[in-house]
C-alpha positions in Angstrom: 17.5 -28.7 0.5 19.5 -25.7 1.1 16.4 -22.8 0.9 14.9 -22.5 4.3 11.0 -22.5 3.6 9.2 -20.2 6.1 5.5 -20.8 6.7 2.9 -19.5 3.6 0.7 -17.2 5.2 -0.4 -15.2 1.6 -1.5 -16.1 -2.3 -2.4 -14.3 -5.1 -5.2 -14.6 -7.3 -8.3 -12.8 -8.6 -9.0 -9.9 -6.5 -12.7 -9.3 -5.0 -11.8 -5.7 -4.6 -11.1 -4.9 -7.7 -12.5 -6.9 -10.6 -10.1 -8.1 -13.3 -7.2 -7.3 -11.2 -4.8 -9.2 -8.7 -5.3 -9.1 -5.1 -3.5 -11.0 -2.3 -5.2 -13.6 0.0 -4.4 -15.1 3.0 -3.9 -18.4 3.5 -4.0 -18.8 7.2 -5.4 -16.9 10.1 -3.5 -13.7 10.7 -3.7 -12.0 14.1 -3.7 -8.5 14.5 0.1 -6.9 14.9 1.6 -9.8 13.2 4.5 -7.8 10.5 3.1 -9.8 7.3 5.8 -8.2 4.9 8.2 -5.6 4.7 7.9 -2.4 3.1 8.5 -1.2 0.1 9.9 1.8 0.7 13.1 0.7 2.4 15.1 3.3 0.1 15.7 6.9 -0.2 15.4 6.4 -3.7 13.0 8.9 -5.4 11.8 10.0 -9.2 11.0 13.4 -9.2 8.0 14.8 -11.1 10.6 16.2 -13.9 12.2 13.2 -13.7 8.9 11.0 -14.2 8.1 13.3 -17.0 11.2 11.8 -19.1 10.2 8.0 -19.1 7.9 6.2 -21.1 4.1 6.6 -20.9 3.8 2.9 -20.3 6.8 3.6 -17.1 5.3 6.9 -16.2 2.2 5.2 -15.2 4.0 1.8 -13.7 5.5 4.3 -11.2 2.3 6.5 -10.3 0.4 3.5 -9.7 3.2 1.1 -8.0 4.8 4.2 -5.7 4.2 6.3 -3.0 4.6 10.0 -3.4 5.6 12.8 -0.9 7.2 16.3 -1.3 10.5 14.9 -2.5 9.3 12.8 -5.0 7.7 9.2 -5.8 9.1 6.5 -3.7 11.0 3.7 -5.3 13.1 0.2 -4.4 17.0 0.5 -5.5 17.1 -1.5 -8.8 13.2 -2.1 -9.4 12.1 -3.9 -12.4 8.2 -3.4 -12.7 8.2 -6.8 -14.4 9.3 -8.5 -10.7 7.0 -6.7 -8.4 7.3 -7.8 -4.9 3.6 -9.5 -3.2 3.4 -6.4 -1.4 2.7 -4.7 -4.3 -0.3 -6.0 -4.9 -2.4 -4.9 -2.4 -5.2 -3.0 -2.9 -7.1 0.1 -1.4 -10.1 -0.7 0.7 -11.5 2.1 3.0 -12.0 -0.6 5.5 -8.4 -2.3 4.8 -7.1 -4.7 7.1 -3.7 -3.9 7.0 -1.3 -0.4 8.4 2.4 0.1 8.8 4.6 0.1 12.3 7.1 2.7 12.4 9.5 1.0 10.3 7.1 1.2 7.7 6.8 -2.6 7.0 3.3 -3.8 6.8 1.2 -5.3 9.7 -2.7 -6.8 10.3 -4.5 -4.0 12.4 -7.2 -6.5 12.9 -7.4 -10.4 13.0 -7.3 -11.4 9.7 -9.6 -14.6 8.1 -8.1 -18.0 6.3 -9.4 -16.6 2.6 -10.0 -13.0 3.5 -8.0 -10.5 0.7 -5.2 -8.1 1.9 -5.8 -4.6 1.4 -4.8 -1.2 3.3 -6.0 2.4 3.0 -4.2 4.2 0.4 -4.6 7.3 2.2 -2.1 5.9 4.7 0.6 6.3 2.7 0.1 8.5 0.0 1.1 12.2 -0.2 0.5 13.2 -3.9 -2.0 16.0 -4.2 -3.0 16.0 -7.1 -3.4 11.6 -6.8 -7.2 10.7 -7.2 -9.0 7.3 -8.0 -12.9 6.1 -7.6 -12.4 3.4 -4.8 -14.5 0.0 -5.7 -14.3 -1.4 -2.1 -17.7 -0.9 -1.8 -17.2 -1.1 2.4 -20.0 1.0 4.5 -16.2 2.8 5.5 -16.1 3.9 1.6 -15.1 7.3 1.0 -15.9 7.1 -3.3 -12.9 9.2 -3.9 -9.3 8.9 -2.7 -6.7 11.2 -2.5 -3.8 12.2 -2.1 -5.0 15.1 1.0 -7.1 11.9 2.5 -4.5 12.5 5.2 -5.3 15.9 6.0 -8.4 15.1 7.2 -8.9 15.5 11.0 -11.2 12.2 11.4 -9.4 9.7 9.6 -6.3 11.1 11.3 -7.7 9.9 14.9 -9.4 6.7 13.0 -5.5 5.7 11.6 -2.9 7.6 13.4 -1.0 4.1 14.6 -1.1 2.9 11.0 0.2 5.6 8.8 3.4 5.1 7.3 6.0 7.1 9.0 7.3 9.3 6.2 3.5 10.4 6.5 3.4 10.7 10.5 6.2 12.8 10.0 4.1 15.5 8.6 1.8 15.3 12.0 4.9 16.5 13.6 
């Protein structure tokens, strides 16, 4: 056998979060710090609003719910296909989400993490977009009921999450 196999720490299957979607699990214990995958915003690829306004309806919405946005534009990977989405991908929001990014932007547990438990992170940690709004179902006694894209702007969840913001978004703290 030439492939190297690494140790499975994650699966996917039905999500508790969100009902009738996919959601990420892990398989084994995961202790707070520990880098559990890279980001997915290694590029300095972006689509522009005008440019997201020229794809397809079915694309258009692929890349608003799959990408993070900031003033420059939505984030993408050099040569994604949205029908090979990467694990990370499949994270979902929770207000009480057990996962942030370091400050290469890859993501890591901010708490110990349970054999079984689903992987999710607070979309507010990442995302930028103003005018980007959703009714969270996390149902946590951290839930917010709407998330945004000016989450971030808030003073309290800035001193709740500062360590675990992506960095393009600590950036604008600077």
């Amino acid at each position: 056998m030439k492939t190297k196999l690494n140790e499975v720490w994650i699966e996917l299957k039905p999500s508790n979060i969100v009902k009738g979607e996919v959601g990420v699990f892990a398989v084994r214990k995961i202790l707070k710090g520990w880098k559990v995958c890279p980001s997915n915003s290694d590029s300095e690829d972006f689509i522009t609003k005008e440019e997201l306004q020229t794809l397809s309806p079915e694309l258009q919405e692929k890349v608003k719910k799959y990408s993070a946005w900031d003033e420059r534009g939505y984030s993408i990977d050099p040569g994604i296909d949205f029908n090979e989405l990467t694990t990370s991908y499949y994270f979902n929001h929770s207000c009480a989400g057990n996962l942030g990014f370091d400050n290469k932007g890859d993501f890591i547990a901010i708490r110990d993490i349970k054999k079984g438990e689903e992987l999710s992170y607070d979309y507010g940690l990442v995302e930028a977009d103003p005018e980007f709004k959703f009714e969270c179902q996390c149902r946590t006694s951290e839930c917010r009921k709407i998330i945004t894209g000016n989450d971030r702007k808030n003073k309290d969840f800035q001193n709740r999450n500062l360590e675990y913001f992506h960095p393009d978004i600590r950036k604008l703290f600077e």
